[in-house]
Each structure stands twice: as C-alpha cells, then as structure tokens.
C-alpha positions in Angstrom: 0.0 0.0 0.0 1.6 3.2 -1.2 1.5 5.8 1.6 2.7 10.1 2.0 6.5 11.0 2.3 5.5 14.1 2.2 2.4 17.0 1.9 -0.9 17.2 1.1 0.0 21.1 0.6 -2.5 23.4 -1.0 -1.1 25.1 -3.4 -3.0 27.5 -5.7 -6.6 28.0 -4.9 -9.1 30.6 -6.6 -12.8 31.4 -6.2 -13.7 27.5 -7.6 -10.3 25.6 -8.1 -6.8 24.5 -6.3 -4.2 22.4 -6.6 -3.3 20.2 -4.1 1.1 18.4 -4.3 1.8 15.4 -2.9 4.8 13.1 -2.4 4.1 9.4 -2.0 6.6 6.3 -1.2 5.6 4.7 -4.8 3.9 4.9 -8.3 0.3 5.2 -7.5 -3.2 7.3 -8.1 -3.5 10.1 -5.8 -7.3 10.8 -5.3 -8.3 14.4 -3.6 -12.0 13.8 -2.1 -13.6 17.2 -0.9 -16.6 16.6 1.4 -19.7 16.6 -0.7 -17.8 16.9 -4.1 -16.7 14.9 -6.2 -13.0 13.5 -5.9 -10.2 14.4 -8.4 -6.9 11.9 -9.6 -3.9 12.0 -11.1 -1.2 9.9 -11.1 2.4 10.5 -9.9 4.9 10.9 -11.9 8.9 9.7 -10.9 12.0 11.9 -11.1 15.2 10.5 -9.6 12.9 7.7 -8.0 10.7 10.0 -6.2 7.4 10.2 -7.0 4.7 13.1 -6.6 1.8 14.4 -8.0 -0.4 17.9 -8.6 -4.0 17.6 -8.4 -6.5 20.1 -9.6 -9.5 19.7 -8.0 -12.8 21.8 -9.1 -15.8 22.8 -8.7 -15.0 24.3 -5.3 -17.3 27.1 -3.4 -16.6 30.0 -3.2 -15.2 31.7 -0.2 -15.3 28.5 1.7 -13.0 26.0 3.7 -14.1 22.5 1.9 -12.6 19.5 4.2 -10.8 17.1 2.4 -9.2 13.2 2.5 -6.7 12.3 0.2 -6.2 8.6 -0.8 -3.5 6.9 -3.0 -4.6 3.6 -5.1 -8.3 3.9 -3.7 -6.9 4.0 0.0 -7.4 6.9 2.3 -3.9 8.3 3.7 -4.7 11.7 4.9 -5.9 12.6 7.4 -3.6 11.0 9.5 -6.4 9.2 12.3 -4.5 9.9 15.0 -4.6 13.7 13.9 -4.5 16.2 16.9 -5.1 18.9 13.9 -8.8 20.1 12.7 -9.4 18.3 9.2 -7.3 20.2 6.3 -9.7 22.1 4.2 -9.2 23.6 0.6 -9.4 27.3 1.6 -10.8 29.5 -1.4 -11.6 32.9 -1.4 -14.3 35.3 -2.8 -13.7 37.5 -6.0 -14.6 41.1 -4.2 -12.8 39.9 -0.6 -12.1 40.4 2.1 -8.9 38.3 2.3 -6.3 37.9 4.3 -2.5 37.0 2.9 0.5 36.4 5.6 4.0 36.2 4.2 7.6 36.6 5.0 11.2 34.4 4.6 14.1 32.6 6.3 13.0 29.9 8.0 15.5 27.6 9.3 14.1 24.3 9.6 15.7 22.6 13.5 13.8 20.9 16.2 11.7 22.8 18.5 13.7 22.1 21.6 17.1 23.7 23.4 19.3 24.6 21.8 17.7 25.2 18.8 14.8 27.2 20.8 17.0 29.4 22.5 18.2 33.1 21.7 22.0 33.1 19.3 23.0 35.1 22.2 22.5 32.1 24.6 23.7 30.1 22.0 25.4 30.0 18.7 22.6 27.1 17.3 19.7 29.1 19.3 16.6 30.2 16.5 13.8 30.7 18.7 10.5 29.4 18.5 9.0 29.0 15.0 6.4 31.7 14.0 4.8 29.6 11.0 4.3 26.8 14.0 2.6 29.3 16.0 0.2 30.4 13.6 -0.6 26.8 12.6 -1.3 26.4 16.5 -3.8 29.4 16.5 -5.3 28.3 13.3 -5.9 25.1 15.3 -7.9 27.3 18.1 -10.1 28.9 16.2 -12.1 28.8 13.3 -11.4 29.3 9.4 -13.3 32.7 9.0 -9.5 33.9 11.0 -7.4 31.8 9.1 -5.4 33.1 6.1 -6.7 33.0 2.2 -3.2 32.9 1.6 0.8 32.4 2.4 3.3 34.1 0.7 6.8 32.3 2.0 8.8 34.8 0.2 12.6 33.1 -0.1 14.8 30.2 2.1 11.7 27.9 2.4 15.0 26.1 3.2 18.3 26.0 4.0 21.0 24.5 2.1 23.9 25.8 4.5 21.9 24.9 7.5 20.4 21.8 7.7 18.3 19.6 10.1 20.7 17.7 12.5 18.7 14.7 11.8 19.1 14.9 8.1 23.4 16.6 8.3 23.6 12.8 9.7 22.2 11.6 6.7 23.8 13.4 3.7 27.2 12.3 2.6 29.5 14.7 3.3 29.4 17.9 4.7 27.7 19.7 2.0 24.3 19.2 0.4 25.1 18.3 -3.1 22.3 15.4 -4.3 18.9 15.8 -5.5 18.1 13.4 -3.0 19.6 15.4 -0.2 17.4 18.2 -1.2 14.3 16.3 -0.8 15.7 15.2 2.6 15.8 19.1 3.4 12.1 20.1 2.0 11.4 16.7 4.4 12.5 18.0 7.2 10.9 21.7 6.5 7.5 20.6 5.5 7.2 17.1 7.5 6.7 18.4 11.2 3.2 17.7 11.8 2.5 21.5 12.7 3.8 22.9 9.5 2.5 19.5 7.9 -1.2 20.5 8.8 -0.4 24.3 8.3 0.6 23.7 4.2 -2.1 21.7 4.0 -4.9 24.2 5.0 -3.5 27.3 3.6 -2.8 28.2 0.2 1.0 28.6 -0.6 3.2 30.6 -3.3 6.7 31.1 -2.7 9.8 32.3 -4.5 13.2 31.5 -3.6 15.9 33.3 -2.7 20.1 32.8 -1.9 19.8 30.1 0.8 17.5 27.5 -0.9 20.4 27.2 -3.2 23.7 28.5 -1.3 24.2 31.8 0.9 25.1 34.9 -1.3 24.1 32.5 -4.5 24.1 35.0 -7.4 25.5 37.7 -5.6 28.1 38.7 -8.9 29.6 37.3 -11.7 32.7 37.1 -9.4 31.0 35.0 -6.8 29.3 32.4 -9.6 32.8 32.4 -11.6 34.9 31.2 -8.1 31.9 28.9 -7.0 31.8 27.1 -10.9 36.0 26.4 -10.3 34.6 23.8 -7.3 34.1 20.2 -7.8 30.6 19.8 -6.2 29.4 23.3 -7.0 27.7 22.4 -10.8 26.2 19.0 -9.1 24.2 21.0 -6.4 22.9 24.1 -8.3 21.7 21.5 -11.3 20.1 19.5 -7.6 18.5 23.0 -6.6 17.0 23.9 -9.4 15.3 20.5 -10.2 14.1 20.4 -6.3 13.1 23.8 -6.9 10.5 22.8 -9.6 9.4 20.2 -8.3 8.5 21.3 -4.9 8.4 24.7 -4.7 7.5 26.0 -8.8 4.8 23.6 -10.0 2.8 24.5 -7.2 2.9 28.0 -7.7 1.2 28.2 -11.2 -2.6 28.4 -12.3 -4.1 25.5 -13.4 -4.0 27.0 -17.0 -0.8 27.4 -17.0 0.4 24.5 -16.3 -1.8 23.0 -19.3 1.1 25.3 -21.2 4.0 24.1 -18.9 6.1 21.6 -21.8 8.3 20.8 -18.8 5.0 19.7 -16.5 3.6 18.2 -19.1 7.3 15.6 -20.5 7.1 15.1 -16.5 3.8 13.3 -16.2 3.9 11.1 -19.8 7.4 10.4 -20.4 8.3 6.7 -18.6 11.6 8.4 -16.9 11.5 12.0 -17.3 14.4 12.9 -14.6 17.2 13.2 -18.0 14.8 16.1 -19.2 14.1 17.7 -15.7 18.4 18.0 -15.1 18.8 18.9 -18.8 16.4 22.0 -17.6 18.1 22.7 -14.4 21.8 22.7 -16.4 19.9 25.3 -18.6 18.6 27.2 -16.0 22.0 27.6 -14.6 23.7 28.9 -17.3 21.2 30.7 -19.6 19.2 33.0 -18.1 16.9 33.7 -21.5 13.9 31.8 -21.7 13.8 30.4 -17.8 11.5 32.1 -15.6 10.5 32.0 -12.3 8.4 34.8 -11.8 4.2 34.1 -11.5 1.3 35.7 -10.6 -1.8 34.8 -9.1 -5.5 36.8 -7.9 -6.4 36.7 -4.6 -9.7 38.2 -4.1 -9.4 41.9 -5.2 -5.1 41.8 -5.2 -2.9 40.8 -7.2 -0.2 38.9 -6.3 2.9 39.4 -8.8 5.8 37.3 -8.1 9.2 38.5 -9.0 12.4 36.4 -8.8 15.3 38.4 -7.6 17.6 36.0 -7.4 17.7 33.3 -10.4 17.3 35.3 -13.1 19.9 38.0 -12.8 22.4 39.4 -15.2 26.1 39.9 -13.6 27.9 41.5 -16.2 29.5 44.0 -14.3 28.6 47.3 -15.8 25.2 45.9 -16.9 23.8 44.1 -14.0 19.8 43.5 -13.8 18.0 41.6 -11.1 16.1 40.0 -14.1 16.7 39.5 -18.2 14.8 41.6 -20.8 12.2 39.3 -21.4 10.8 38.4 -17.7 10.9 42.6 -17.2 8.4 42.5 -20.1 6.3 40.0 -18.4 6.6 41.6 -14.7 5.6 45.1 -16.8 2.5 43.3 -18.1 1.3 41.7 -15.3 2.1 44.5 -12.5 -0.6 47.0 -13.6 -3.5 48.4 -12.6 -7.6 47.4 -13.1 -7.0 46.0 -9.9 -8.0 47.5 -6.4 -4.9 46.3 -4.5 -1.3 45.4 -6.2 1.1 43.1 -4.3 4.6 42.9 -5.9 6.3 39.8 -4.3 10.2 39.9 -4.1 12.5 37.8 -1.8 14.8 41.3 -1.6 13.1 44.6 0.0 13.3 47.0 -3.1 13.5 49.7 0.3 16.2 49.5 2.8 17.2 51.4 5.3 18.4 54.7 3.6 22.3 54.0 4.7 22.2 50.8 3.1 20.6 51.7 0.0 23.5 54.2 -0.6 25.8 51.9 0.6 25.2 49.2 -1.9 24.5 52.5 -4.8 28.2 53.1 -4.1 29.2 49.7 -4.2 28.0 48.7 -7.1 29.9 52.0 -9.0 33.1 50.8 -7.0 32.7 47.2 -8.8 31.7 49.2 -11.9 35.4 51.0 -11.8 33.9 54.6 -10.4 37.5 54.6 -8.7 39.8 52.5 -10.3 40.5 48.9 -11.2 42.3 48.3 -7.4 39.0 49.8 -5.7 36.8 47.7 -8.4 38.4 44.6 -6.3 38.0 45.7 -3.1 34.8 46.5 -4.0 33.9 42.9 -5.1 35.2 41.5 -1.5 33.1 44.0 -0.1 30.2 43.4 -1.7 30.6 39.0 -0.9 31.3 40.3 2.8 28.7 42.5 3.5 26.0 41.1 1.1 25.5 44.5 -0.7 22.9 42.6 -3.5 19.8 44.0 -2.9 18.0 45.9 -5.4 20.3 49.0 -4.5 23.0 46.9 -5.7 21.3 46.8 -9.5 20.8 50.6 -10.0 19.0 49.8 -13.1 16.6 47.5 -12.1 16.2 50.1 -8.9 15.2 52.4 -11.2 12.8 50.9 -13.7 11.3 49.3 -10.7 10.2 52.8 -9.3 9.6 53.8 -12.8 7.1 50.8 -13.0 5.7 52.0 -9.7 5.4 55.5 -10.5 3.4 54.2 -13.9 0.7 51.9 -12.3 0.4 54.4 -9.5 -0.4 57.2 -11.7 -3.2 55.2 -14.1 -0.7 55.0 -16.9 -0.7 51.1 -16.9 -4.7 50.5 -16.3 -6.6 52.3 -13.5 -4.5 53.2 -10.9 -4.8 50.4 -7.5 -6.3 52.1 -4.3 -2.4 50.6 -2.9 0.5 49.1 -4.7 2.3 47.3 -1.6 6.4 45.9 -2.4 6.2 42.9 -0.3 9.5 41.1 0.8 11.3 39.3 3.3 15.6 38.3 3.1 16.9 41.2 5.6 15.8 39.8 8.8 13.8 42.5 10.2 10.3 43.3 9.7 9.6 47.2 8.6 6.7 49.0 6.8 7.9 52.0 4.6 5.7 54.5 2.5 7.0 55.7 -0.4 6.8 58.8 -1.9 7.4 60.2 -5.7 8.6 63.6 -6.6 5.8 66.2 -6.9 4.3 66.3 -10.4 4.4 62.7 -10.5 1.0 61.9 -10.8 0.8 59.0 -8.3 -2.7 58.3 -6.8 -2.5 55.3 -5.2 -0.7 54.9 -1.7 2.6 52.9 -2.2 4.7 51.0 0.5 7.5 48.7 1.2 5.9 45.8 3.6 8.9 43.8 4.9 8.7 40.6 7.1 11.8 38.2 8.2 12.4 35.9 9.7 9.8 33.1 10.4 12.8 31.3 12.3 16.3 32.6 12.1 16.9 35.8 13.7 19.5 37.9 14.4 21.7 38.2 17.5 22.0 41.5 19.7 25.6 43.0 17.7 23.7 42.6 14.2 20.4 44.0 15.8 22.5 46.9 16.8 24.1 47.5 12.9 20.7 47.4 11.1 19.2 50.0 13.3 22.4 52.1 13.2 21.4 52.2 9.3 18.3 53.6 9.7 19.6 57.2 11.8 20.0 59.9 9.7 24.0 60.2 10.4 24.9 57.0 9.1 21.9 58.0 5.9 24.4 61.3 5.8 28.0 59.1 5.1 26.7 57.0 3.1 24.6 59.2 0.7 28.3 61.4 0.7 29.9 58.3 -0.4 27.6 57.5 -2.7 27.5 60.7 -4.4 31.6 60.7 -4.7 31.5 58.1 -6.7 29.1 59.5 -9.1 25.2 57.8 -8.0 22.6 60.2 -8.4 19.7 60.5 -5.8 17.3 57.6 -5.9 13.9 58.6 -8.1 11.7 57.9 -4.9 11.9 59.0 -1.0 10.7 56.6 1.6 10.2 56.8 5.6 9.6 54.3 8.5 5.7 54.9 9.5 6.9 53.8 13.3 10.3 54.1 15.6 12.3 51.3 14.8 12.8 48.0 13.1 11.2 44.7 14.8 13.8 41.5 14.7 11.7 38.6 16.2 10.4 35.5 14.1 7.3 37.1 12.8 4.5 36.7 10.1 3.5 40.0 8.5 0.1 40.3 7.2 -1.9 41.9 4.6 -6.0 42.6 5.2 -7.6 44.0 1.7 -11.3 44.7 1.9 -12.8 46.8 -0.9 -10.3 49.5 -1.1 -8.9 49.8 2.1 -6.0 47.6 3.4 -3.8 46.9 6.7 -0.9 45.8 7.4 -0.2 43.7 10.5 2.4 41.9 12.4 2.7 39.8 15.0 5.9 38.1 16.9 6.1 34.4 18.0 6.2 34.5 22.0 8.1 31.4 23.6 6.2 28.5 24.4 7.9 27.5 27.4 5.5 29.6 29.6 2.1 29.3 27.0 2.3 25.1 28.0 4.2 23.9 24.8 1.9 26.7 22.8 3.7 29.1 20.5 1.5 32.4 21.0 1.2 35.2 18.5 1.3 38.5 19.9 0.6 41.4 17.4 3.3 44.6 18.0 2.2 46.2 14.7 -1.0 47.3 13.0 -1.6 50.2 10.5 -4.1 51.1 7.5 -2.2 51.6 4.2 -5.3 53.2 3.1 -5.3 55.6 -0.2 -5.9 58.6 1.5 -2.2 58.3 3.5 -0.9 59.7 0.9 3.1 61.3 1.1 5.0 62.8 -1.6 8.7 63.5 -2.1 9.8 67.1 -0.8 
C-alpha cells in the first residue's frame, strides 16, 4: 500500500479551483476527495525515483473552507487518524474579498527544543520558537473565517547551509550536493506535523531566494565564476533547481498554466522523465533567457505578482539587472492596474534602510570602476562580505522598478490600484515604509515597502544593533556622501519608516484588503515555554495603508 512521504499542501486556490502536491513512497493514483464533491486523480509521476503528484480539483465554493481526504490507489492516507489537527480544508476565497495573505522568509528548519529554541545570544545554534508553527497552533484554536486566504513564503523555504541535524547525519558529506539530499531538506521543512497540517490548510506561493540554493548565491559574476571552479558546486545548483520545480514552482502556477508548462507536461507522460528535468536545471544555470521564475496569481481583489530576484539575474559588471529583458516584459505586463490592490512579491526589499541603500548604490559603482581597477576589487570582496545585492546593488533594475511604480500608481498602466504594496522578506527584520514620488508625479495610489523576516532565524543583539544604526540619519548622511563621490545620483523615490524602529523577532506579517482599504499587520512568536508547549502570536504592529495616507517626495 503506497503511503505520503511528504504533503498534502495546497497550493494554488481561486474562487472555484486549487491544486493540491503530494509526495508518496511509490507509483500510484493520488485521489483528492472534498466533502460533498466529487473526488479528483492524477497519477504521480517519478523523477530520480521519487514520486509526486499535482492535483487540480474543481468545482469548489466559493469563499469557503471544503474538508478534504486524500487517498493513493483507492486508500485513504490523509488525514492522518491519530490527527491532533482540525481536518485540512481547501481554503478558497471570494472575487470582491475580504482576504487575508501572511508572508515573509528565512525559515530555518531545526527541532523545537534547546538549543535550537534558544536566543544566538544564549547560544550559537539558538533560533527561537517557530512563528509559521505558531500560527498553525492558532489556526488550530479557532475557526477558518481567522485563518489566512493565503501564504506568501517569500525566499529560504530552506536552508541548504543549515540543515536539520537529523538529516546533516544523513547526507554524505558535509555539504548538500544530491537531489536526493534536497528532498531530505524540504522533508524535514514541511514534514513536522505542525507545519504539515499548516501547508495543507492554507494556500501557498513562494519564491526562492540565496539560501534555498547557497548563501550569497548569485550575488556577482565574481561570486558564480569562483563557485563554478569547485568540484561539487555544478552537481548541487543542477540538484536545486530540479528540487526547486518540483516542490516549490509547479505549485505556484494556475491551473491554466500548467496546461502550457512543456516541462509539466514531459514530466507526467514520459516513462523516466528525470534526463529532461536535469537537462532544464543545467539550462537554468547557465542561460538566463527563456527560464523564468516569476508568477502571478489573484487573490480576491489583489494581485499577487511574483518577482524572482535571485535566479534570473544578469552579472555583467557594468550591466547588472535583477532580471533579463524578457521576464521585465512580463513583470511590466502583469504589474498594472484594473486591480483594487497590487502586491509585488520579491524575496529582496526594493527599500532598505536609507544607509544601506547608498551603501550598496556606491558599491556597485566601486565594482563598476567609479575609482579605479584596485577599488573595483575591493569592492567585489566587499560586496561578498557585506552582502550589498539588494535591489540597490542593480541601480538599473532600482530604477525601472520605481519607474514601474510611478506608472501603475499614476493610471498610466490601467486604472491606478487604491495601494501598490512591495512585499519582501531576506533582511531579517520586519519594517513598513511609504514611499513617496517627486511632486508632479502623478501618483494616486498609496505605495509602501511591507517587509517581514524571519519566520525562524533571527539575528543576535551585535547585528540587531548594525541594522538599526542604518536607519539614523548620520549614518543616511555618510553614506549618501559616499555614494555621491562616486558619481550615484539621488534615488527617483523618498521613503520613511511609519513607526520608531525595526522589529527582529520571528514574525509573520500580514496583509487585510477589503474593498479599497488595506492593513498591514504583524505579530511576533512569544516562547512556548510559559504558554504550556503553545507558540502564542502576539501582534506589535498594526496600520491602515489606506489611499488617502498619501506622502510625496519634498
């Protein structure tokens, strides 16, 4: 009898549809059986010996939480019957809303015990308490009128450089180089019966960012040239990028769109597909033309588009772009307006602090050769050291994504949203930021930088103390004097905190949309030790990002 390895997770989900991703122990027919409705199949197809499925089940309600069993070969596997979790639903949502979406990145996946529980400054493995886990705890408390419509996980669903204890014991060798070893990593990140229950209630998209592949992965041409001289290096980014499609991409696209997916499509009628699947990843490595990551989705009255910052970039030095020519054409035609609420998802915060944004500006002309070939080195150690690679870092891309901004904002792309919301994670700090556009500009809708990290892996009290030292105006002042010495102009766009400070706990950041008004929320995972073994969710943070808080550039 076939049995899970690994899911249900709910994937997509509209008003009527989702799609539900499955791993199972052998070839079999996975059958999805919402209450009342009649049950959808498809059978798994096998890549490396693995073998999953994608169902896409119809017919759904709208605005509704449908309970669900899923059986392979006719036998019922989930839910588990010894289940201390409500059943798992398939959550839709309604066309007009309200809905609820939480999101944010970096979530280290360790047990939930000392040491791992602990603070890094009581001990170097210390991550806290899960926040994911303690909204799947809530969730379990109350009913799914509070739960979210969606997740947004946006980058490091895992960790290639920080792996589970149980499964560092299993991999051979000290790095994670296999596919296998990165199914043994998505395992261990989505196989805790909290999260287990949690993915299989909510729906998920996710992008990924440097650490589901390798810390600082893409960060210049330098970085990829030195990591392609290394034996293992082409075997594990060929591994990551087949893992990634698999269990993080398929999910992420429509139903109609994976009809169109050639890849999707080799995958579930050819007899051994895993030749074609690695002959895409090798591709995917080394051309970035005619790969892309990015998606979008609707989700009640916002759209969700979802940019990759972090595969598809070009590192010519001189030229850099966080994406190619052709995915900025798609990202320009889905990110527009007719909508009431615009989401742009991207693993990197286009709005940092204002000292680091001029701090990478001036970088990125020091690589560039602003003062010489010797400073163009030192340059490229500093930018590796100090992980200057954020969209500041791509003064380009910067630029035409304010540009982009500034266009759907002021009707020129469709009617202009009520809110056009940059939504991110990577930094690990949580921040809301309005952004503002010289006078003149046009720009109706309210625009803002919404910036949640990490679920689990936060910092320690010295690296709190440098991000916040980033924010105060005299470290803004040295750095915008750097940056103008080497010749960067003034960004195209202000931006300001809308509160005192940073937050640095392992959070999930929310955001509310209802007609045309919209919040922004987050909350902080509180210990369990004194909540009896409960994670609790305390909110520190909740604001309107209305359209009539409006603020333009002086």
């Amino acid at each position: 009898m076939p049995d899970l390895i690994l899911g249900p997770l709910l994937r997509y989900a509209s008003t009527d549809d989702a799609t539900i991703w499955v791993q199972a122990d052998a070839a079999c027919e996975v059958e999805v059986r919402p209450e009342g409705l009649a049950p959808s199949r498809e059978r798994t197809f096998t890549v490396h010996g693995r073998h999953y499925a994608l169902v896409h089940v119809t017919g759904l309600p709208a605005d509704a939480a449908t309970p669900y069993e899923v059986a392979l070969d006719g036998d019922v596997v989930w839910p588990a019957p010894d289940s201390a979790f409500p059943r798992s639903v398939l959550r839709t949502h309604s066309a007009k809303g309200p809905v609820r979406i939480a999101f944010g990145s970096c979530r280290v996946a360790v047990p939930n015990e000392p040491p791992y529980s602990l603070r890094k400054d009581e001990d170097p493995e210390g991550r806290e308490v899960d926040a994911l886990r303690g909204l799947a705890q809530r969730m379990a408390r109350t009913g799914p009128e509070e739960w979210p419509h969606a997740l947004l996980m946006l980058g490091d669903q895992v960790y290639a450089d920080e792996v589970h204890p149980d499964v560092q014991d299993r991999i051979d060798g000290e790095q994670v180089v296999e596919y296998d070893e990165y199914a043994q990593l998505y395992c261990a990140a989505w196989g805790e019966p909290t999260i287990r229950w949690l993915l299989s209630t909510v729906p998920s998209a996710m992008i990924f960012d440097d650490h589901d592949v390798h810390d600082d992965w893409n960060t210049s041409l330098a970085w990829v040239e030195e990591m392609r001289r290394t034996e293992w290096w082409r075997t594990r980014v060929i591994a990551a990028f087949e893992s990634y499609y698999v269990y993080q991409h398929l999910g992420n696209l429509p139903p109609a769109e994976l009809e169109r997916e050639e890849l999707y499509q080799r995958l579930r009628t050819e007899r051994d597909p895993t030749a074609i699947l690695r002959a895409f990843a090798e591709r995917a490595d080394r051309e970035v033309d005619g790969t892309r990551w990015s998606f979008c989705r609707d989700i009640g009255p916002a759209r969700v588009v979802m940019v990759d910052s972090r595969a598809g970039r070009v590192l010519t030095p001189g030229h850099r772009s966080m994406v190619d020519a052709a995915e900025w054409e798609w990202i320009s035609e889905h990110a527009r307006g007719d909508v009431e609420h615009l989401l742009i998802g991207t693993s990197l915060p286009l709005i940092l602090a204002p000292a680091l944004h001029h701090l990478e500006a001036w970088n990125e002309a020091i690589c560039d050769g602003a003062w010489g070939r010797h400073a163009a080195r030192a340059g490229e150690k500093l930018r590796q050291t100090l992980d200057l690679e954020h969209w500041a870092a791509f003064g380009t891309s910067f630029e035409a994504m304010c540009e982009l901004l500034r266009e759907v904002g002021s009707g020129r792309r469709g009617r202009a949203p009520e809110t056009i919301t940059v939504l991110s994670g990577d930094v690990h700090h949580a921040y809301l930021a309005q952004i503002g556009f010289p006078p003149g500009a046009g720009v109706s809708s309210s625009v803002w930088q919404a910036v949640c990290s990490p679920f689990r892996n936060p910092l320690d009290t010295n690296e709190r103390r440098t991000i916040l030292t980033a924010w105060t105006p005299a470290a803004t002042r040295v750095a915008r004097a750097l940056s103008r010495a080497a010749g960067v102009g003034a960004p195209p766009v202000d931006w300001r905190l809308v509160h005192d400070e940073p937050w640095f706990n392992n959070q999930v950041g929310w955001i509310e949309v209802d007609g045309p008004r919209a919040r922004f929320l987050l909350e902080k995972a509180v210990p369990e030790e004194s909540h009896g073994g409960q994670v609790q969710m305390e909110r520190v943070f909740s604001r309107p990002i209305e359209p009539n808080r409006k603020y333009a550039r002086t």
